[in-house]
C-alpha positions in Angstrom: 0.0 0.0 0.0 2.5 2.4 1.2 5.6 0.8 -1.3 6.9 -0.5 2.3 7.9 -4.2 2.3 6.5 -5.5 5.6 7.4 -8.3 7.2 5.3 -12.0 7.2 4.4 -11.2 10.8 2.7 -8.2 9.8 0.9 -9.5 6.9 -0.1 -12.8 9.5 -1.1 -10.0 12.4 -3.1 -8.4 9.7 -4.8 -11.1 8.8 -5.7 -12.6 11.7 -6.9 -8.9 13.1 -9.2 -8.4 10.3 -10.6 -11.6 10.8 -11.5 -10.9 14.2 -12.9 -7.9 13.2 -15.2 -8.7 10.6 -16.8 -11.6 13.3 -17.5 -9.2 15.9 -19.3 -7.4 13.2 -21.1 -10.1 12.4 -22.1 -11.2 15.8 -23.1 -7.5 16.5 -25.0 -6.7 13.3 -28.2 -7.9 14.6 -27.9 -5.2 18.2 -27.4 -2.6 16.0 -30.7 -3.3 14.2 -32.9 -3.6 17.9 -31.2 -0.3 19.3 -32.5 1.5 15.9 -35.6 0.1 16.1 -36.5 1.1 20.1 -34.9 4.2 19.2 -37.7 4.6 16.5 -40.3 3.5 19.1 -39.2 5.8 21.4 -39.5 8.2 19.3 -42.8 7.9 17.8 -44.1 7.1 21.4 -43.0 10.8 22.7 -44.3 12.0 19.2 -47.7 10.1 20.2 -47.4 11.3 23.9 -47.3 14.9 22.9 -50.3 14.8 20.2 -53.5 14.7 22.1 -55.2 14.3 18.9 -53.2 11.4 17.9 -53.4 9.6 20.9 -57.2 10.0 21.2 -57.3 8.3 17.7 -55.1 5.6 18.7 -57.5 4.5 22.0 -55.8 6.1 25.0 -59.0 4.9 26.7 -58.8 1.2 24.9 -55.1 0.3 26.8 -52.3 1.8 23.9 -49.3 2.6 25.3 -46.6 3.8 22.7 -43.7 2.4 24.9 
């Protein structure tokens, strides 16, 4: 990359590093994907919260709760 010749250790710690990486990734895709999706609940629940109207229409007297 750089025109520096590196030596096998590097190349081998490289490897093995990126490796590692890229299965934590993996194994942490799916948290990423719940935390954005509460985040959007809790958002549209404090949305909901703060429009009377809206959470008349939903049934605030037939048990919704946006959280």
């Amino acid at each position: 990359m750089d025109g520096a010749e590196w030596p096998a250790e590097m190349h081998s710690y490289n490897e093995k590093f990126t490796k590692m990486i890229e299965s934590v990734k993996r194994r942490h895709d799916p948290v990423v994907t719940t935390v954005g999706k509460s985040s959007e609940r809790a958002v549209i629940g404090a949305h909901i919260r703060s429009e009377p109207a809206v959470f008349d229409l939903l049934g605030r007297d037939r048990g919704f709760h946006p959280d």
